[in-house]
N, C-alpha and C positions, 0 to 999 in steps of 0.2 A: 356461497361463501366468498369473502371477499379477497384473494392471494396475492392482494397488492403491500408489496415489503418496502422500508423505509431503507436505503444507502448511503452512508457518507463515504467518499471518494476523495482522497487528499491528492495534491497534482496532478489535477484533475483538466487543465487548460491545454495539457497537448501528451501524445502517444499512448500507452498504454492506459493513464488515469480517463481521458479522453474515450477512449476508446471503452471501458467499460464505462463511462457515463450515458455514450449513446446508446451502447446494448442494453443497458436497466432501462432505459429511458424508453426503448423502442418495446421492451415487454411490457411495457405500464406499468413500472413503479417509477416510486417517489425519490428524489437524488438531490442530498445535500452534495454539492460538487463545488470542493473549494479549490481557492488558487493565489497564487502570489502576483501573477502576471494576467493582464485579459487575455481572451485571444478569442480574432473572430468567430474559430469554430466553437466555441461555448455562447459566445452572442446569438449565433444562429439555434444552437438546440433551446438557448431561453426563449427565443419567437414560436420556434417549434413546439415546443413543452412547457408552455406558460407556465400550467399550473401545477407541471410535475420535476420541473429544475429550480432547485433553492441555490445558488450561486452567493458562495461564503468568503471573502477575501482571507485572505489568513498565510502570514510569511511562518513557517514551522521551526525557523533559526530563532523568530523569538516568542519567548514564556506569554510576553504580555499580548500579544497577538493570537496567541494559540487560545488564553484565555476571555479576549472579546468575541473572539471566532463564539464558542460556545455561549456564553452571553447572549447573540444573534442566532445561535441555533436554538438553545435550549427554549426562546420566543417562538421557534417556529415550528416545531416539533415535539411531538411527547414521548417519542422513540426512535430509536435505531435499533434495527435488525441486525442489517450487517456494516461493519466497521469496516473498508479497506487500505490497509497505510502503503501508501501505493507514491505518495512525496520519496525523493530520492537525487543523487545524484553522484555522476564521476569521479569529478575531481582529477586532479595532476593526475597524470599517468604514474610517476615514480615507479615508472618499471625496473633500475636495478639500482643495487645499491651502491654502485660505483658513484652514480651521480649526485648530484645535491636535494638532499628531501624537502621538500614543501610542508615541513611540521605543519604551520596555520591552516594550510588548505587543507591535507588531514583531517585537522582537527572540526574545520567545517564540516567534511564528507561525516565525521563520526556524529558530530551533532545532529544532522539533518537526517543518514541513516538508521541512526541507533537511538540515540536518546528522543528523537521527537516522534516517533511513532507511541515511545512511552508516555509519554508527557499526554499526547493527543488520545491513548486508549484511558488513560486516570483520568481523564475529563470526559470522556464519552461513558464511563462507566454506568452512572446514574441509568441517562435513556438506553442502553444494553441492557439493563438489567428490565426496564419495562420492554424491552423486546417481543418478540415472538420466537425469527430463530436464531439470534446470540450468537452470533458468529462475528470473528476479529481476525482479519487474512490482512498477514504483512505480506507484502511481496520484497521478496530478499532476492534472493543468488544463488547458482551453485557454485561461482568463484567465492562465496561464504564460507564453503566446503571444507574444511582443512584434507581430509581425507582425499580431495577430489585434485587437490591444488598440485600438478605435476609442470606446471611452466614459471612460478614465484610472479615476484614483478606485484604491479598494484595492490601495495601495500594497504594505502588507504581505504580503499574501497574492499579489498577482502578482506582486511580486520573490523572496516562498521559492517560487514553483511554477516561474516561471523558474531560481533558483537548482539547484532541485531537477533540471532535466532538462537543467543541463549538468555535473551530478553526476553523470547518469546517463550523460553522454556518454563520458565518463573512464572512468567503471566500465566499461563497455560496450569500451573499446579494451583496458583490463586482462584482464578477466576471458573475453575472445575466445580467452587463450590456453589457457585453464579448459575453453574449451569452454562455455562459461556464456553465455546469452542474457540481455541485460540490456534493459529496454523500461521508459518512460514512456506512462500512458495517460490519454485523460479519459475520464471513467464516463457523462459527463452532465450535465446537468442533474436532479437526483435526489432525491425527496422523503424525504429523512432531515432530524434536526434539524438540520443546516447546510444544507441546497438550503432546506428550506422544502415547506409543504404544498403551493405552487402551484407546483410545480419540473416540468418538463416530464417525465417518466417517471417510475416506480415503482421502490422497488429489484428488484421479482423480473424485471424487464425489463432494468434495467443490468445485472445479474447475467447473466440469459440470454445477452446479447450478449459480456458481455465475460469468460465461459468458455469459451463457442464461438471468440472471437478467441484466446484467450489459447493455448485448444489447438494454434492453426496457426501457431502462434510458432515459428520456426527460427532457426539462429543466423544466417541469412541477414538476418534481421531486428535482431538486434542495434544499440543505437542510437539507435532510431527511437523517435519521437513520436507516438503510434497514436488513434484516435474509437475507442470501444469494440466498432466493427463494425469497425476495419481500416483505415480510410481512413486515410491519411497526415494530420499537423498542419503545415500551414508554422512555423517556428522564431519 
C-alpha cells in the first residue's frame, strides 16, 4: 500500500515552513512548498527531491497571486492531504500604548496572519476534498491566547493570531461536513528569524513534535487550539 501523502506548505523558503518541507520530504512524500522569496536551502531540497518538491511562488498579501499559485497547483496535482498555513509574520513590535501605533503595519500582519490562510484553505478546498487524510493545520500562537495574555504589548500580532483561530473555528464547523479536520497550533518558542537566536527550541525539535502531533489529528480533534505536543491551549 502506497502511504505516500500530498503537502502544501505555505513560507515554506526558511524556518519552521522550511523545516517541515524537509521532514515530509525526508519521509517520501510529495510537497507543494510555496514561497514569496527563493532561498538557497529550497534550491537545494529541489536538486535533492526532484520529483518529490513542487516549489509554488505565491506572495499570500495578494488575492491574485494566491489565485495563480493554484492555477499552477491544481496542473500539478489532483490532491492535497494535508494543508499547512504556516506563512506568517511579526510585524512592529507596538508593544505599548504609550507610543505611536503602526495601524498599516497591523493591518499587513492581519492580512497575512488571518485573512490569507483563509483565502489559501477556499482555494485548496477542491483537492482536500479529493484527499485521503483532509487535514488543514494553521500554525497560530499562544500570544493568540486572550486567556494566556499576561504581559499586553504586540497588538498586531496577537489580534491576527487571535483573529486567526476563530477563523479556524468556523472553518473547522464547515469543513466537519468535508470530513476535513481543521486545527490551530503553536510551534513554540522557535529559533528562526522571527523567535530569534535565544528562542527556547530549534526548528528540527518544533518539527519533530509537531509531525508526531499533527499525525494523531482526527476529526475528533477538529477545532481545537493545540502546544505542538498535544496539549490543549485555553482560548
Amino acid at each position: 500500500m502506497d502511504h505516500t501523502k500530498t503537502y502544501m506548505i505555505t513560507g515554506a523558503n526558511r524556518g519552521i515552513g522550511l523545516g517541515f518541507t524537509r521532514h515530509y520530504l525526508q519521509q517520501g512524500h510529495r510537497i507543494i512548498a510555496t514561497h514569496r522569496n527563493d532561498s538557497k536551502e529550497l534550491m537545494a531540497l529541489q536538486t535533492e527531491f526532484p520529483s518529490h518538491l513542487i516549489l509554488i511562488t505565491m506572495d499570500v498579501l495578494l488575492a491574485a497571486s494566491i489565485q495563480q499559485a493554484f492555477t499552477n497547483i491544481t496542473s500539478a496535482v489532483t490532491h492535497i492531504d494535508v494543508l499547512i498555513n504556516n506563512a506568517g509574520r511579526y510585524g512592529s513590535d507596538q508593544a505599548t500604548i504609550t507610543k505611536k501605533l503602526d495601524i498599516e503595519d497591523m493591518a499587513i500582519t492581519f492580512r497575512t496572519n488571518s485573512l490569507a490562510p483563509l483565502l489559501i484553505t477556499q482555494y485548496a478546498l477542491p483537492l482536500l476534498q479529493k484527499g485521503n487524510d483532509k487535514k488543514v493545520i494553521h500554525v497560530s500562537s499562544k500570544m493568540g491566547s486572550i486567556t494566556d495574555n499576561t504581559s499586553g504589548g504586540a497588538y498586531g500580532y496577537r489580534a491576527s493570531k487571535s483573529a486567526l483561530n476563530a477563523i479556524n473555528k468556523s472553518l473547522s464547523v464547515e469543513l466537519a461536513k468535508e470530513n476535513i479536520t481543521s486545527i490551530v497550533m503553536h510551534p513554540g518558542w522557535v529559533q528562526t528569524d522571527m523567535g530569534g537566536k535565544n528562542a527556547a527550541i530549534t526548528t528540527d525539535e518544533a518539527i519533530q513534535d509537531l509531525t508526531q502531533t499533527i499525525d494523531r489529528f482526527t476529526i475528533e480533534h477538529t477545532g481545537g487550539f493545540f502546544e505542538r505536543t498535544g496539549e490543549t491551549i485555553p482560548w
